[in-house]
N, C-alpha and C positions, 0 to 999 in steps of 0.2 A: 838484484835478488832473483833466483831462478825456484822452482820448485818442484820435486821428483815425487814419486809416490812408486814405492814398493809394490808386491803385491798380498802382500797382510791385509791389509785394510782399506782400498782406494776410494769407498765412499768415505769416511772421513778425511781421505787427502782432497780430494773433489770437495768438501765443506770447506775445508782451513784455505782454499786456494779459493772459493766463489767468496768467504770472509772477506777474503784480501784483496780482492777482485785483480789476481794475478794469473794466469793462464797457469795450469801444468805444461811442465816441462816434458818435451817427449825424450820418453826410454823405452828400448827393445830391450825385454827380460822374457828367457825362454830357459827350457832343459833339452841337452843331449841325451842320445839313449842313452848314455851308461847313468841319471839324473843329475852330472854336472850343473850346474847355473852358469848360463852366456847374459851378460850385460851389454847393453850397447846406447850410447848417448846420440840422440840420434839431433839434439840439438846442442852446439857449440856452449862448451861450460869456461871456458879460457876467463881466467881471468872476473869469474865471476863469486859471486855470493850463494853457494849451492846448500838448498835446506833437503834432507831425505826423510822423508814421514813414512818409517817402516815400526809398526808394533813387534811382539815377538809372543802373539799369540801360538798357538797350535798352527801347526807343526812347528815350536820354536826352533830346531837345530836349523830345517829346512828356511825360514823366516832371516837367522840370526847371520845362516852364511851368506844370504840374499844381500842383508844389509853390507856384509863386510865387502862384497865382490862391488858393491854400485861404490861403494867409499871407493875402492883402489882405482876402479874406471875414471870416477871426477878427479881424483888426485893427479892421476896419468895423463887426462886431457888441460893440466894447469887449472881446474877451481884455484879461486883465491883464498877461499875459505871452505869447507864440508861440517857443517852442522848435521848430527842426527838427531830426529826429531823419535823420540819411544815413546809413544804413550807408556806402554805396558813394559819394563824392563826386567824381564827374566831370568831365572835364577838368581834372583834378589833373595830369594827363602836361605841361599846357601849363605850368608855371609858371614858366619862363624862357626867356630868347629864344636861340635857338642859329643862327641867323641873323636879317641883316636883314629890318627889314618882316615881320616874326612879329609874332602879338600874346600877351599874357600871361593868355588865357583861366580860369585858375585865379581869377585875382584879379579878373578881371570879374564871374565868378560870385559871387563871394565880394562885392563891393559891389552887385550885384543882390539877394544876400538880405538885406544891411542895410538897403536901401535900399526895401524892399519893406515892412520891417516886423518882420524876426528878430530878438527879444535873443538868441537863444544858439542856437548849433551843436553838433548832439553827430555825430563820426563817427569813424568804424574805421580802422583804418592808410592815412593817407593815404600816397601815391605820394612825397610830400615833405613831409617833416614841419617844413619852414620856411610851408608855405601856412599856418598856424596865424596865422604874422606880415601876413596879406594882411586878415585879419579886420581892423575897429574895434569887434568883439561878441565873446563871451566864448566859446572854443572848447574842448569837451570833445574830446580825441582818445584814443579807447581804441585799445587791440589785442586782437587774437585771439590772439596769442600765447602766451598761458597756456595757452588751451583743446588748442590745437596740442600746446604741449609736453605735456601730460596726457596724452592720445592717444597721443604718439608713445612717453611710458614707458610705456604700457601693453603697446604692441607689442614692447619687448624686441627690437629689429632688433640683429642679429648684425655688430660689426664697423662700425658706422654711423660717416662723417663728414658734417659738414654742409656742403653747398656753397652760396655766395653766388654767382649768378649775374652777377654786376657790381659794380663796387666799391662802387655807391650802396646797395645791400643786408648792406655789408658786415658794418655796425654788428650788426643784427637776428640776421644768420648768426653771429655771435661770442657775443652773447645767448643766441640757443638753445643754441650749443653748450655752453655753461657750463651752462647747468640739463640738457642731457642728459649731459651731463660726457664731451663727444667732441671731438675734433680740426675742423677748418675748414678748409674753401680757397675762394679764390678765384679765380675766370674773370674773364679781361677779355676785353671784346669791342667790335668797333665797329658802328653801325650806315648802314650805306649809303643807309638809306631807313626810312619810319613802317611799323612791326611787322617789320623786318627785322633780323636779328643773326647779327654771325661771329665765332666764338670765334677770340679769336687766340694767350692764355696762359692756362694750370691753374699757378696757386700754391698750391703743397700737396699732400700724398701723398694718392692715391683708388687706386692698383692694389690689386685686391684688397677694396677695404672695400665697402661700401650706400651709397649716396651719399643725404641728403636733403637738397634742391632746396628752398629758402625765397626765396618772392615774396610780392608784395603784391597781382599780379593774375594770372590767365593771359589774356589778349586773344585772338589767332589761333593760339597757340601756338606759333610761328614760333620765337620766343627758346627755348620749355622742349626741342622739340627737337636744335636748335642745340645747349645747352648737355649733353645726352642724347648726342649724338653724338661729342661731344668728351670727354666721361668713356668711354665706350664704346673710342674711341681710346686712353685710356689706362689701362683694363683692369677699369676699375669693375665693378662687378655692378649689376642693372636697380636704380634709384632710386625712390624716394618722393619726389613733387612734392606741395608743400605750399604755400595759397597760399588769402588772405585771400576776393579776391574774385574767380568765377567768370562772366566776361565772356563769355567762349566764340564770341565774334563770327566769319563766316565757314565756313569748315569743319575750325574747331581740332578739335571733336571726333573728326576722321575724321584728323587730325595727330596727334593723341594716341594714338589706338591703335597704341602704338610696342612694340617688345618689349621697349626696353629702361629700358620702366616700368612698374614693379609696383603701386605705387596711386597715385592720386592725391586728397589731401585740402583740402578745402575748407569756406567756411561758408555758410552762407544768406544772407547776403548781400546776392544777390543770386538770384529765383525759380531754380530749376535741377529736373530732373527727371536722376537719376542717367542714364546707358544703360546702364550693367552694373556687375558687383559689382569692379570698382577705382576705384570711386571711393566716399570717403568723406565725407559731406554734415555740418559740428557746427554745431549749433544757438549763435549770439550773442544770441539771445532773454533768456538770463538774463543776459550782461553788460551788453544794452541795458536790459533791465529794475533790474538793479541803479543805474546810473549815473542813470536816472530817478528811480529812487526817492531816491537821495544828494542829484540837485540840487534837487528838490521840499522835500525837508526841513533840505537844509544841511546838509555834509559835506566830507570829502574825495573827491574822484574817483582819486585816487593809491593809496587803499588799497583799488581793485578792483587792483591790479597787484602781481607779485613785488617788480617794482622802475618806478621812473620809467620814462619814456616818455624 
C-alpha cells in the first residue's frame, strides 16, 4: 500500500498516514505558466496499491483536475489499484435536475473518475446518498456521525433536541437523536434561489430546549441562519450547528457570528483554520485511516459504524 496526498488538504493526509504509521508517498505537483497541473511520482507506484487523499474543497475545479491528472500518472506508471480517497465530494448538490436544461454534474464527476482510471471511491456523508448509484466502481461512503455524536455526549447539553434542517436530513436528525436519546423536529423550507433558504414550518417542540442543527455542509451559511432564526422565533435557546464539511464559501464566517449560536462543530474535511473558540474542528483522520486500512486487507466497511449507513 502506497499513499499520495494531493494538495487540498495535506494535514489531514499527514494524519491518515501517521494513523497508519505508513510514510507518504513522494509526488512533485506543480503549475506551468499558462496554470497547467504537472504530476510526477517521484517514488515507484508499479504494481502497487495506490491510495490518493485529495478533498475537493475550494478551488474545487482546480482541486478536481489535480485529482484526475495524479489518477492517469499512477495508472501510467502500472498502479495495481488507484483508490480516491474524498473526504468532501463536490458537486454532490447537483445530482438531480430540478428544472429543465440543468445538467446532473454529480454523476458526470463520478464517470470522470471511472473513466480516468479509479477502482474505488472512499468518501464522507455525501449530500445524497443515492450518488453512490451514479458510480460503475465500488463506493465506500463513511460518515462522521459517530465522532459527532461522541462529542456531543460528552458535552452533556441541557434539554437538547435535534433539528433537521430540511426534510432530506431528516433520516440522519432521527439517527442522531436515537443515540443521543433526544426528541427531533423538523423545518421545512423552500429555496427561491442557489444558497438561499425560507423557513416556512418547525414540526416539533423547541420552546425552551438547545436546539442541535445536523447538516452535511455549511456553504454561505445562508440556510444555518435561516433555520437559527426560525428557532429563535419560536423560543429555542442559542443552538449547536453540527455539520460534516466546512465549505465556508463567501462571507459565511461573518453570517455565523450570530448570537443565536453557541458552537459550531465540524471535521477536517476540509483545510479550515478555527477564528475563535466556537468552533470545534474532529479529526476523520482515524475513520479515513481505518476504512483504508479494512479495504487494503479485506473487511467490512460497516463495522466502522454504530449502524448502516
Amino acid at each position: 500500500m502506497m499513499i499520495f496526498s494531493g494538495t487540498s488538504n495535506p494535514k489531514l493526509a499527514q494524519d491518515i498516514s501517521d494513523y497508519l504509521q505508513i510514510p507518504l508517498g513522494k509526488v512533485s505537483i506543480s503549475r506551468f505558466k499558462s496554470g497547467e497541473i504537472y504530476v510526477h511520482y517521484e517514488d515507484s507506484v508499479r504494481n502497487r496499491d495506490v491510495f490518493l487523499i485529495q478533498t475537493l474543497g475550494a478551488p474545487v475545479n482546480e482541486n478536481l483536475m489535480e485529482l484526475l491528472i495524479m489518477v492517469d500518472a499512477a495508472k501510467r506508471a502500472s498502479a495495481r489499484s488507484i483508490h480516491a480517497v474524498i473526504p468532501y465530494f463536490a458537486y454532490a448538490r447537483q445530482e438531480k435536475k430540478d428544472a429543465p436544461r440543468e445538467p446532473i454534474t454529480a454523476k458526470m464527476v463520478a464517470d470522470l473518475l471511472a473513466t480516468v482510471g479509479v477502482d474505488r471511491v472512499v468518501t464522507v456523508d455525501l449530500h445524497a446518498g443515492a450518488i453512490q448509484g451514479f458510480f460503475n466502481i465500488p463506493v465506500d461512503h463513511l460518515t462522521a456521525l459517530d465522532s459527532i455524536t461522541e462529542y456531543l455526549q460528552k458535552k452533556a447539553i441541557p434539554n437538547p433536541v435535534v433539528v433537521s434542517p430540511d426534510a432530506g436530513r431528516a433520516k440522519t436528525a432521527e439517527k442522531l437523536a436515537s443515540f443521543l436519546d433526544t426528541p427531533f423536529a423538523i423545518m421545512l423550507k423552500k429555496r427561491p434561489g442557489h444558497n438561499k433558504a425560507k423557513i416556512t414550518h418547525i414540526i416539533g417542540e423547541v420552546e425552551g430546549h438547545t436546539p442541535i442543527i445536523i447538516e452535511d455542509m455549511i456553504d454561505t451559511g445562508g440556510t444555518i441562519v435561516s433555520v437559527i432564526e426560525g428557532l429563535i422565533e419560536k423560543g429555542a435557546n442559542p443552538a449547536y450547528i453540527c455539520a460534516t464539511h466546512p465549505i465556508f464559501s463567501d462571507d459565511a464566517l461573518f453570517k455565523l457570528n450570530h448570537p443565536g449560536i453557541h458552537e459550531i462543530v465540524i471535521t477536517d474535511s476540509i483545510a479550515f483554520s478555527p477564528p475563535d473558540q466556537r468552533y470545534r474542528v474532529l479529526s476523520i483522520a482515524p475513520l479515513l485511516g481505518k476504512a483504508i486500512q479494512i479495504i487494503y486487507e479485506g473487511g467490512s466497511i460497516s463495522s466502522l459504524f454504530r449502524t448502516s449507513m
